[in-house]
N, C-alpha and C positions, 0 to 999 in steps of 0.2 A: 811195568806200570808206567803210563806216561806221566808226565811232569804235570799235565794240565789235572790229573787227580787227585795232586794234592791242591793245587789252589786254580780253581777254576777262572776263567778270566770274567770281570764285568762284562755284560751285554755288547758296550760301545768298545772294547778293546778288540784290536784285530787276535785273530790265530792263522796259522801259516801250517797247512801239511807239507812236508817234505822229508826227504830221507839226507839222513845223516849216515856217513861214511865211515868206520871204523876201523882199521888195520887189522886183517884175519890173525888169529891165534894161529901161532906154528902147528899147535897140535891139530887144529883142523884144515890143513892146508897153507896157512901164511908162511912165510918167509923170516926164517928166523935171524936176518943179517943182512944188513943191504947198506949201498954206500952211498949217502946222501948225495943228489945232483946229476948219479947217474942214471941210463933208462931203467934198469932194474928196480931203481926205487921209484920210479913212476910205474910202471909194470906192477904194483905190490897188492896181493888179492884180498879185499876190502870185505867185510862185513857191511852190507847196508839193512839199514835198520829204518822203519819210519816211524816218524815223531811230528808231534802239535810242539810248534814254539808259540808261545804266548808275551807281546808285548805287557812288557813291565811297568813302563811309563807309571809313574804315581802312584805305584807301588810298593817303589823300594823298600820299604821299611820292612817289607814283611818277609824279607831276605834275611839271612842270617847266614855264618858260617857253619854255626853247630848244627841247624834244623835243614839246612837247602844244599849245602856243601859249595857255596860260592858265597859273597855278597858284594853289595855294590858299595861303593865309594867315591865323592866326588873328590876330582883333585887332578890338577893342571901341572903337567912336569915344565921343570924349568928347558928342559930343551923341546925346540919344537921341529925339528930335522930329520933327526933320528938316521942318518946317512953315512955319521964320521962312526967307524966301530970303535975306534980309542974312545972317544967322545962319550960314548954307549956306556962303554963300560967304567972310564971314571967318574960321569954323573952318573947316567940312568941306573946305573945300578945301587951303587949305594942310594941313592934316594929312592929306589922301589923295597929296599931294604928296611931304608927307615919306615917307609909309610906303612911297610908291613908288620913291622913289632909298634905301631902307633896303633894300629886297627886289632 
């Protein structure tokens, strides 16, 4: 079922056909183990799938986590870098943490 079936987009909202890339299941051929960075795991045989993304814009609300399996959330991390990994990890993480038991 695509996505646009459950909530169809207003007239003036764009939709985009394109295919989305999914990592093949070992049992039908993918690769059950591969080492990030090397060519093997760019090599990894993909499941493509095509899909309607539909712009959200002014819509949000009708997101949820229980009904849609995502939802949106506005909110500005205090770092704006994102470059140092220590850094990563002693802020961005605990505050993706808290904002997650806030939401």
């Amino acid at each position: 079922m695509s996505p646009s079936a459950d909530f169809p987009p207003p007239s003036h909202q764009k939709v985009v056909q394109t295919t989305l890339n999914y990592y093949l299941d070992p049992r039908f051929g993918g690769h059950s183990e591969f080492v990030p960075g090397t060519a093997g795991a760019y090599r990894r045989a993909f499941d493509a799938q095509p899909v309607q993304i539909s712009d959200i814009r002014e819509r949000e609300a009708e997101f949820s986590l229980s009904t849609s399996g995502f939802q949106l959330y506005k909110h500005t991390s205090v770092e704006k870098d994102f470059r140092d990994e220590e850094l990563v990890k002693s802020v961005v993480y605990p505050e993706t943490e808290k904002l997650l038991k806030k939401v």
